[in-house]
MILOTI-66002 format. One record per residue (C-alpha): residue number from 1; z, y, x. Coordinates in steps of 0.25 Angstrom, whole numbers, plus 2048, in hexadecimal, padded with zeros to 3 digits. Layout:
BEGIN
[NUM,[Z,Y,X]]
...
END
This chain:
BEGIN
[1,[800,800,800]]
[2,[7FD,80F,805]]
[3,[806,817,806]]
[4,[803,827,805]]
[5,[80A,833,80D]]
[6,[819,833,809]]
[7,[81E,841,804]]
[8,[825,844,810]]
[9,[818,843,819]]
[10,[811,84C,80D]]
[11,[81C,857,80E]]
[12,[81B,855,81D]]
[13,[80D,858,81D]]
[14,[80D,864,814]]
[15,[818,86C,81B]]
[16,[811,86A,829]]
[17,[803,86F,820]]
[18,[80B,87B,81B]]
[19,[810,87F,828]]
[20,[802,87F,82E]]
[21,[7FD,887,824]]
[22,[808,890,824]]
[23,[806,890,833]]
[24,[7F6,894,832]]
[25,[7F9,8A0,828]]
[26,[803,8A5,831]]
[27,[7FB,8A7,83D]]
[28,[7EF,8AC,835]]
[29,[7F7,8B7,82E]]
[30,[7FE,8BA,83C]]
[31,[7EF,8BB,843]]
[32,[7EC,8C4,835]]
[33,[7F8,8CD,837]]
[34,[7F6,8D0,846]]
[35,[7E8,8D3,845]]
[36,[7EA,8DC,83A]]
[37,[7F6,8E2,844]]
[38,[7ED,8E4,84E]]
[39,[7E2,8EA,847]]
[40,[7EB,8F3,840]]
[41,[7F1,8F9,84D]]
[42,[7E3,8FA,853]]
[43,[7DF,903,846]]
[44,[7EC,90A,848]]
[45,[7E8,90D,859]]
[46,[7DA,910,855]]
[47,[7DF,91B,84A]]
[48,[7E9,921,854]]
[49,[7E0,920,85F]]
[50,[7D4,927,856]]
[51,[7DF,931,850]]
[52,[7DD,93B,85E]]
[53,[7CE,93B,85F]]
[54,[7CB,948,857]]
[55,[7BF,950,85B]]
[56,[7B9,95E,858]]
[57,[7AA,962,85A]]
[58,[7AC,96D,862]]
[59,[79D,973,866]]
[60,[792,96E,85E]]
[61,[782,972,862]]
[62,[775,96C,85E]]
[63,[774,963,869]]
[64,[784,962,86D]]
[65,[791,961,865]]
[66,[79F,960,86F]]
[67,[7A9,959,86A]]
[68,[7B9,95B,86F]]
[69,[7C3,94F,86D]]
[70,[7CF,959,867]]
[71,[7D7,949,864]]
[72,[7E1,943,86E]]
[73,[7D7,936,86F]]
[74,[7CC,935,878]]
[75,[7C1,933,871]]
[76,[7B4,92E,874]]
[77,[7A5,934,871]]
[78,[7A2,925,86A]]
[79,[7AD,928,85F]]
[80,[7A6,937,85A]]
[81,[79C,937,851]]
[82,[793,942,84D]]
[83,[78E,944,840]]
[84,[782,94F,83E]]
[85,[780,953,82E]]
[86,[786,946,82A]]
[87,[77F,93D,834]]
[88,[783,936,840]]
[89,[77D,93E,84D]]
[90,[777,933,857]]
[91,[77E,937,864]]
[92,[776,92C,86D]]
[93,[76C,937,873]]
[94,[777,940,877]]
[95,[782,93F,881]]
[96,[791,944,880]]
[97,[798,94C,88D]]
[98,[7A6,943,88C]]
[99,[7A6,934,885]]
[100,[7B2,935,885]]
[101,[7BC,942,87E]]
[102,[7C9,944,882]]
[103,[7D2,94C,87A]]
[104,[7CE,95A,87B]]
[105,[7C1,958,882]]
[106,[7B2,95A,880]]
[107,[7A6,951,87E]]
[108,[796,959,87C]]
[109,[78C,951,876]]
[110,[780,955,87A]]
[111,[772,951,875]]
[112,[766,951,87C]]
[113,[756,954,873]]
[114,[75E,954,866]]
[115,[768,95B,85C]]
[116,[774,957,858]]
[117,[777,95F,84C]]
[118,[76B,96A,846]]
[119,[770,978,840]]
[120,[77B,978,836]]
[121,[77E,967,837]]
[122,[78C,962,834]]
[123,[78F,95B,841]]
[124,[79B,953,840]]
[125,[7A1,94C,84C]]
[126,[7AD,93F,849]]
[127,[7B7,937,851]]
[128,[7C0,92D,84E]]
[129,[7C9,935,845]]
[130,[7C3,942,843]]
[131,[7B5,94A,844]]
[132,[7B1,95B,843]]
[133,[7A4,961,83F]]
[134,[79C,96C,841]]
[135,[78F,973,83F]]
[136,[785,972,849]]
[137,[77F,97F,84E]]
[138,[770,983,84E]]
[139,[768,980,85B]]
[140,[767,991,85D]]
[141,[777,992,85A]]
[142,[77C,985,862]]
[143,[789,989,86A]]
[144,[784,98A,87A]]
[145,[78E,985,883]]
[146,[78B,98B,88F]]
[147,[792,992,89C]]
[148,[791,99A,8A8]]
[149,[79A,99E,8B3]]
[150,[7A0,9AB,8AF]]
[151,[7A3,9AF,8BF]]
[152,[7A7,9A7,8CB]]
[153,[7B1,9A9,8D5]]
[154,[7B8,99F,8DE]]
[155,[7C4,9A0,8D7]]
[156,[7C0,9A1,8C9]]
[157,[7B4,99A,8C0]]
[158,[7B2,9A4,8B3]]
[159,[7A8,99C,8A7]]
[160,[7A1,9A2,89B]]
[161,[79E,99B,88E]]
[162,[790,9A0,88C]]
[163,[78E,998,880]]
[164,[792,99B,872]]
[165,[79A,98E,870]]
[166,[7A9,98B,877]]
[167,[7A9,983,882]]
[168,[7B7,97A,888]]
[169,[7BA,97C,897]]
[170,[7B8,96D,899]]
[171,[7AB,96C,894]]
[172,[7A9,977,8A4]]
[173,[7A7,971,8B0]]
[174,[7A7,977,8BE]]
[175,[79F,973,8CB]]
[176,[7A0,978,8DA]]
[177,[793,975,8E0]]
[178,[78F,96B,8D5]]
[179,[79C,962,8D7]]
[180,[7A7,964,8CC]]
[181,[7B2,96F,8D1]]
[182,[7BF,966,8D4]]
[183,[7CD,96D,8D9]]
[184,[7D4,966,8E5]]
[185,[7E1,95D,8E0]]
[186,[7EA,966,8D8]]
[187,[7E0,971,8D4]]
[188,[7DF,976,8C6]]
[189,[7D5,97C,8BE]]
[190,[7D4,984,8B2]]
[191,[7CD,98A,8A9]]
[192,[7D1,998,8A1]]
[193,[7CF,991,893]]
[194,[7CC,985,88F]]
[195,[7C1,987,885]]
[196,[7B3,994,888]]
[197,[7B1,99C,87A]]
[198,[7A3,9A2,87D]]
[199,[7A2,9AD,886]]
[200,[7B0,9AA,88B]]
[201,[7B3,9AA,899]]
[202,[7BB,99F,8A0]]
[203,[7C1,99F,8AE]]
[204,[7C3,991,8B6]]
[205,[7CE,992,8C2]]
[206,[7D5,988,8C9]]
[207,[7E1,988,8D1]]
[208,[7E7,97F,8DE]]
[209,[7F4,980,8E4]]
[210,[7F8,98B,8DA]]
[211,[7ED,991,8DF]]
[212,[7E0,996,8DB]]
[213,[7D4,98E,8DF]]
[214,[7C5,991,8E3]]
[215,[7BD,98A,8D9]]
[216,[7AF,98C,8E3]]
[217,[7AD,993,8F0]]
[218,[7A2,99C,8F4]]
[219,[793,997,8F2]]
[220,[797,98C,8E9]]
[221,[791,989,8DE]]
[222,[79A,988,8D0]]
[223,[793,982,8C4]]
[224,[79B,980,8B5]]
[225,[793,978,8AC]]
[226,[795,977,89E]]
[227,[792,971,891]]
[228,[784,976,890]]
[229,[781,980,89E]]
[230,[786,980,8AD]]
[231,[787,98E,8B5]]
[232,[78B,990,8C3]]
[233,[78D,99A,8CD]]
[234,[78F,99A,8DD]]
[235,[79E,99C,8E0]]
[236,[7A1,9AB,8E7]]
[237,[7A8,9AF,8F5]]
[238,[7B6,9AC,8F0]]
[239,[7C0,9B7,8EE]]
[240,[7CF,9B7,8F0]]
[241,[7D5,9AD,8E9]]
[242,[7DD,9B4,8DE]]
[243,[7EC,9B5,8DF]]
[244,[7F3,9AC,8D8]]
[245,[7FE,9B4,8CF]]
[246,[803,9A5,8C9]]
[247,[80D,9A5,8D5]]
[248,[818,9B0,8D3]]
[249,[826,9B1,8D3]]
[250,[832,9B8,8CE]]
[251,[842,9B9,8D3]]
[252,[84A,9B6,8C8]]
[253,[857,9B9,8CF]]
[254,[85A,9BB,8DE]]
[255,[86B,9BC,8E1]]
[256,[872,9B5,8ED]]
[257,[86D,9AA,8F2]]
[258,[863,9A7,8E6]]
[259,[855,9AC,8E2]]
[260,[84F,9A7,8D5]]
[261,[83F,9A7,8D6]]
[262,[836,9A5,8C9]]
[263,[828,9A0,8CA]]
[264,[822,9AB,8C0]]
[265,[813,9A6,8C2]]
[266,[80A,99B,8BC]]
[267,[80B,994,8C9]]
[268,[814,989,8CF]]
[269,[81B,990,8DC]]
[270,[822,986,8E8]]
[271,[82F,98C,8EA]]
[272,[82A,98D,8FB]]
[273,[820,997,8F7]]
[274,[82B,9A1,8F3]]
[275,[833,9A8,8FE]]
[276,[83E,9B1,8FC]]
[277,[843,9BD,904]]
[278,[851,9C6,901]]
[279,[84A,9D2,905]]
[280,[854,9DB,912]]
[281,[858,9CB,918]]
[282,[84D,9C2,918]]
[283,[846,9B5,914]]
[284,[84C,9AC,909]]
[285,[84E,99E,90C]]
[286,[850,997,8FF]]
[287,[859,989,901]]
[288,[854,985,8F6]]
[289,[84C,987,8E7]]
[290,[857,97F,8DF]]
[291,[84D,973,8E2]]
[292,[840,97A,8DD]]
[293,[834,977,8E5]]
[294,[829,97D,8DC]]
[295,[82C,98A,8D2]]
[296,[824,988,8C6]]
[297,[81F,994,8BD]]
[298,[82B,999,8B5]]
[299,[835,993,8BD]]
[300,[840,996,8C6]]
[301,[846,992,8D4]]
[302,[852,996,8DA]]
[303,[852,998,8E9]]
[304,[860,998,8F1]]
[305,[85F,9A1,8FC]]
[306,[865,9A0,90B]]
[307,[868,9B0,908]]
[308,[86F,9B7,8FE]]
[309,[868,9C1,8F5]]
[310,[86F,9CC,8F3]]
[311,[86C,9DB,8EF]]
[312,[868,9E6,8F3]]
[313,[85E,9DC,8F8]]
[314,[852,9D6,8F2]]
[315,[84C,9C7,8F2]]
[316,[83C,9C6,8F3]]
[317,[835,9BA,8EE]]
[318,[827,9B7,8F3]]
[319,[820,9AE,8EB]]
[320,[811,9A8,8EC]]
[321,[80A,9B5,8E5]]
[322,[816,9C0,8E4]]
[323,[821,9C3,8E7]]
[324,[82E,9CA,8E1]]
[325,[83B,9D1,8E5]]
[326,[84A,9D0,8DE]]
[327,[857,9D8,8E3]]
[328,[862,9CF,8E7]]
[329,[86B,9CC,8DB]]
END
């Protein structure tokens, strides 16, 4: 006689069916929820990410249109797109001066044999997050973009916006000789503004050790080039280099054997390029500047003198521009 599966075997069986099951659910809904996780917090990066790339048009011409990344996200050209009347513009045949925006800066695109926009289009430019329009110009009102060197001096660069439409200092660059104008390590540069309104005049300068620097010497040859011209000139017989008013000082107080100095220019001054004299004795010898090295502008050191200060007499403190007298207190 045949004997079928007891109940014991059959409950067996069902159990280790029900786990497995149980089992096979759990790990697909695991797989389900982190990948939903995951795609979740990527959407979320992405949206944060795309939440600092904000954009303005901020020169558009027939053939050119500037855009300036006013976002805290890079941005690159392949995310803007540019809309003329409604209809996507084909940016294949044209070229842009930066792929890549950083926060504050300037990309052109320029097209080469064709238009972008025709007089009175809507042209609209979008990122990721937001987009700006404006109305394109006629071909016989497009804003010029153009420069020349205002006057030259070995000191001192002064530029002219000779176009109709405002041009951002970093959109100028400067040559000595054809080879881009560097300053030796720890020279600074600077321009007067940051932006040429036409017919405004900007002056570039730069400074090194505290001190003004030549930009060119004579018989070079300085060339600026801009967004749509270059002009150049031949550097002059340098003059004088101009005194430098950014390293003056000032006695706050001078009594016994104590003289507080003030650094009253724009400068950083070394405490070793002052010298101190109590006018009828002699030469001041400072033992020490209450462990000030550097006076920087606006502050105060105090110098312990080997001598008293005391009146009738008078303390003279000669500084790296000036120099300035206190009667002993």
């Amino acid at each position: 006689m045949k004997k079928g599966i007891t109940p014991v075997v059959t409950t067996i069986l069902l159990l280790i069916i029900s786990i497995v099951v149980i089992g096979l659910a759990f790990f697909f809904f695991t797989r389900t929820i982190q990948n939903v996780s995951e795609n979740a917090g990527n959407q979320i990066n992405t949206s944060t990410n795309n939440m600092g790339k904000l954009i303005s048009i901020d020169n558009l011409a027939a053939n050119s249109i500037t855009i300036r990344n006013t976002g805290t996200t890079e941005i690159n050209v392949s995310e803007l797109n540019i809309y003329v009347a409604n209809a996507q513009f084909n940016t294949a045949s044209c070229d842009w001066s930066n792929d890549i925006l950083s926060p504050g800066k300037l990309s052109t695109l320029s097209c080469t044999g064709i238009s972008i926009c025709s007089s009175n289009d809507k042209v609209r430019v979008t990122s990721p997050i937001t987009e700006d329009s404006e109305i394109c110009h006629s071909s016989s009102s497009s804003p010029a973009r153009t420069i020349n060197i205002d006057s030259l001096e070995a000191y001192s660069l002064k530029v002219r916006n000779t176009g109709t439409a405002r041009i951002d200092v970093s959109e100028l660059s400067i040559y000595t000789n054809n080879v881009p104008y560097v300053l030796p390590a720890g020279g600074t540069c600077s321009w007067s503004s940051a932006t040429i309104d036409p017919n405004q005049v900007l002056t570039f300068t730069c400074v090194w050790m505290q001190n003004p620097a030549q930009i060119c010497t004579s018989g070079q040859t300085i060339k600026v080039v801009g967004p749509e011209n270059e002009d150049s000139e031949i550097c002059p017989s340098p003059s004088p280099p101009p005194v430098n008013p950014g390293r003056t000082i000032s006695i706050d107080s001078a009594g016994g054997r104590n003289a507080v100095i003030r650094n009253t220019g724009s400068f950083m001054i070394q405490v070793s390029e002052i010298n101190l004299f109590v006018v009828g004795i002699g030469p001041v010898n400072c033992l020490d500047w209450s462990g000030v090295t550097v006076l920087y502008p606006g502050a105060t050191a105090t110098c312990h003198m080997n001598i008293d200060c005391t009146a009738p007499n008078f303390l003279r403190a000669v500084g790296p521009d000036n120099e300035v007298s206190k009667i002993c207190g």
